[in-house]
N, C-alpha and C positions, 0 to 999 in steps of 0.2 A: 655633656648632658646638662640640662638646666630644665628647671620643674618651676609651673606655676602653681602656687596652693592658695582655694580659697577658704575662709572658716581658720586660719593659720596659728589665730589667738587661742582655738579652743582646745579642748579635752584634748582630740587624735592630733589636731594640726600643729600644737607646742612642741609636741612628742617626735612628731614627722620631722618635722623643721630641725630639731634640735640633731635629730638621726642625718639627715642628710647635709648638712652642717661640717657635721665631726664623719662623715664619709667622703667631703670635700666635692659634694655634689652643688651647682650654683642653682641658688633659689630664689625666688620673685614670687612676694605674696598681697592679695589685695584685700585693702583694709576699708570700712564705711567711716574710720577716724582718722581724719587728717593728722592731729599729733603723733599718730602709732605710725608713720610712715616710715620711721627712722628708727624704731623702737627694737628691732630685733639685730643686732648686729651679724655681719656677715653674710644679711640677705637683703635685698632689696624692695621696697615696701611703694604700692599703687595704689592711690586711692580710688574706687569706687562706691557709687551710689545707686543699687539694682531699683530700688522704686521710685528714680529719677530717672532711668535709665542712661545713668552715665559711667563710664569707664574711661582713664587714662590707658589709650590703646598700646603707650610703650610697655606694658605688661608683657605683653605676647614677646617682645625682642627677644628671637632665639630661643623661643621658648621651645622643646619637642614634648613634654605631656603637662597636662594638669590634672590636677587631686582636687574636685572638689566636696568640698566639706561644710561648704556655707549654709547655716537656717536658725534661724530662733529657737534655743531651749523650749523643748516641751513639758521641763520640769516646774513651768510656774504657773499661774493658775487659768483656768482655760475660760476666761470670760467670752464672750461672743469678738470682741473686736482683738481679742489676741489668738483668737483662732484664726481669723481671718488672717495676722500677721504669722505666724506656724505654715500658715498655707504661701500665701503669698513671698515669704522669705524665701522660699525651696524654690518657688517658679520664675518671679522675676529675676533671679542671680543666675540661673541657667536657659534663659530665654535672653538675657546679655549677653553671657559670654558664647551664646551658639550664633544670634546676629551680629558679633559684634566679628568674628571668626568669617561667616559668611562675606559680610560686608568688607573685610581684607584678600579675598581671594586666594590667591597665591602667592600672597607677603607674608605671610605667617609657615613656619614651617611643624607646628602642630600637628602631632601624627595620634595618638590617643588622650583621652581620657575616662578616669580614675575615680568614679563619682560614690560618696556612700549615700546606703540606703540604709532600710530598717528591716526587720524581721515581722513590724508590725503590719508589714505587706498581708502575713496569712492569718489564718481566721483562727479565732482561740479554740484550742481544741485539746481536753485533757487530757487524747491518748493518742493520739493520730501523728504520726513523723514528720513533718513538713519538710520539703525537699524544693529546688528550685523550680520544680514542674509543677508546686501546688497549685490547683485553681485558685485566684483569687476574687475578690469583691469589693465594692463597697461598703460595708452595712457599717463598720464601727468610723468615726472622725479620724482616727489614725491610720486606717487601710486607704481610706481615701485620699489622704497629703501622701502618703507611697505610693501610688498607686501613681498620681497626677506627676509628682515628683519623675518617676521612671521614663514615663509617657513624655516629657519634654526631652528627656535626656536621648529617646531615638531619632530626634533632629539630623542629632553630629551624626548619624551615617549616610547624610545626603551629602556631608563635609568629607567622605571620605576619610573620615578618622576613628578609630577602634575604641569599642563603648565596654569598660567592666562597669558593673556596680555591688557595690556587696553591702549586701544586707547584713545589716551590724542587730549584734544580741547586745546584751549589756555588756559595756565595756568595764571592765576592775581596772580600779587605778588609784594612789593616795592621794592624788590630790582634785579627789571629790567623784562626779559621776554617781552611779547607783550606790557605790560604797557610803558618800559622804554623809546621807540622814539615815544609814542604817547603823554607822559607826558609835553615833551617839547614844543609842538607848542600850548599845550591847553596851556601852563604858560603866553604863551605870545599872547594868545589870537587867535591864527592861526591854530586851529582845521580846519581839512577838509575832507571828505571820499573821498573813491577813489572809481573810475566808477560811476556805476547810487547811490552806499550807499546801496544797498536792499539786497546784498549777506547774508548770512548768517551771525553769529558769534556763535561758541558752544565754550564756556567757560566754566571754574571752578576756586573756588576758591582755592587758596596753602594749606589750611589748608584740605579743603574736600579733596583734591590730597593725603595728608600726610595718611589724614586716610583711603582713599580707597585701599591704599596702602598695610598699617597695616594690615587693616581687610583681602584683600584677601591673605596675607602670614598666620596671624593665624587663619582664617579658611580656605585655601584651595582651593582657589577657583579655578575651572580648565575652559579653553574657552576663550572666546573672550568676551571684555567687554567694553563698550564706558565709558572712565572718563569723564564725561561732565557734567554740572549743568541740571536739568530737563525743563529751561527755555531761550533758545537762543535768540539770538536778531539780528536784523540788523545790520551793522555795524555803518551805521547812527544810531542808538539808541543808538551803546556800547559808542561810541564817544562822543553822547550829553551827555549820562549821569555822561561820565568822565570827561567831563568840568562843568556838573554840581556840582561833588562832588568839584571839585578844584575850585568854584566860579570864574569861566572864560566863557566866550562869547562864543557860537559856532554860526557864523554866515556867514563864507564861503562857498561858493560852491565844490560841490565835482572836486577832479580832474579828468578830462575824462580820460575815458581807452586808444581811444590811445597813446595818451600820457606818460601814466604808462609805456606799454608796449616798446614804442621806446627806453625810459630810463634806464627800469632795463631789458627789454627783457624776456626771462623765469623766473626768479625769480618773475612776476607779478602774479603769481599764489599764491603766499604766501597771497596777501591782495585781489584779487581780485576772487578768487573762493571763492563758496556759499556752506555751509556747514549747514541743520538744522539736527540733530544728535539727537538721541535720548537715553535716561539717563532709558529709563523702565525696561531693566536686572538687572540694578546693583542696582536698587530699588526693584525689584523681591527679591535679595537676602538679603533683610533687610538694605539695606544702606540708612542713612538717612542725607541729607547734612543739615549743619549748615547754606549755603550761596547759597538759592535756586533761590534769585533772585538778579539780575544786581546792581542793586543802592543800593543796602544793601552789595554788595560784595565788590564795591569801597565803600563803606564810613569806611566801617573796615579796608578798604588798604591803604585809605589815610588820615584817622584822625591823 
């Protein structure tokens, strides 16, 4: 077996790579930095350039799935021309590797891929279970980059090859992700939520991510999937319980909404929309997490 991973630097694909590595699985991942071609030992590294539209096509050799994971952090700041790049990172890197698949015919022997999404496909809502049958929209800048993101992704079934995608909640993990700027004010004792605290939070933990992963590349899975733990929380609850695991005080008040909003302006949607997301598909298809709940997920994150 041998996997292609794109996105392979980040958050999930360090994680992936490193799993499939030390399971002696062969790995091929492409990078937009010439020097990283060599950088990961034990795997083999392609360069690509999605908004030049070029790819080194020895990528594919024997390849039978790909994991993609490629797009620009949405955690920096959303100026006009870096939305543009948020949007255009997710489309140009999966509008290559769908023509570039096409364009080999039947010299590639690629049979699915593995692509993530986001949860911020549905619409903020602080009661309502979102499930993978929700209706969707456009109305906020982030339903729209999933939305658009999905919508290239139904290409590869003119390719004949098997489409999951799983809408990723916030991923826990130490080294960085949603944890890493909520780590520091708990250090020093200056936890706080934002708005009323009651929105949602659908979480998972790195490790259930790693293997949700795995699983639907070596079984196959085709559709729409929520990656999320089967037990969401407040945001006020993820919060306390992150100061709990870090033996820190959570005893400030939330910060009001409009406030948030004057400050960061649209990027307020990141912390202040309500997500309760539901985990029942991907338990349908035998997935079983190791980190089903909150305070068991931080005390393995930050022991």
């Amino acid at each position: 077996m041998k996997v292609l991973i794109t996105g392979a630097s980040g958050l999930i694909g360090t994680e992936l790579v490193k799993n499939y590595l030390i399971s002696r699985v062969n790995v091929n991942f492409l990078t937009t930095n010439k020097s990283k071609i060599n950088q990961i030992q034990g795997a083999k590294g392609f360069f690509w350039n999605p908004s030049a539209n070029f790819i080194d096509l020895n990528c594919f050799n024997d390849v039978d799935s790909i994991i993609h994971l490629s797009g620009a952090s949405i955690s920096k700041l959303w100026t006009t021309s870096y939305k543009k790049k948020i949007l255009s990172s997710r489309i140009d890197s999966t509008k290559l590797l769908y023509n570039s698949l096409k364009n080999l015919k039947n010299s590639h022997k690629v049979k699915n891929i593995v692509s993530a999404s986001a949860i911020g496909i549905y619409p903020s809502d602080n009661h309502a279970v979102q499930t993978e049958n929700t209706v969707t929209s456009q109305e906020s800048f982030m339903e729209k980059v999933v939305l658009s993101w999905e919508k290239e992704l139904i290409a590869f079934e003119s390719l004949k090859i098997k489409i999951a995608k799983l809408r990723l909640g916030l991923v826990l993990t130490k080294k960085g992700g949603v944890l890493g700027p909520l780590k520091i004010p708990a250090f020093f004792g200056l936890s706080t939520a934002f708005g009323d605290g009651q929105q949602g939070q659908s979480w998972i933990h790195i490790d259930d991510t790693v293997r949700m992963f795995t699983e639907a590349v070596e079984k196959k899975w085709e559709g729409n999937f929520n990656a999320v733990s089967p037990n969401p929380v407040t945001q006020t609850k993820l919060i306390s319980e992150l100061t709990k695991a870090m033996k820190r005080p959570f005893v400030l008040p939330p910060i009001p909404k409009f406030l948030i909003k004057l400050i960061v302006g649209e990027m307020s949607h990141l912390i202040l929309d309500s997500h309760w997301v539901s985990s029942e598909k991907v338990q349908n298809k035998g997935f079983k997490f190791d980190y089903p709940k909150i305070n068991k997920a931080l005390e393995s994150i930050l022991k």
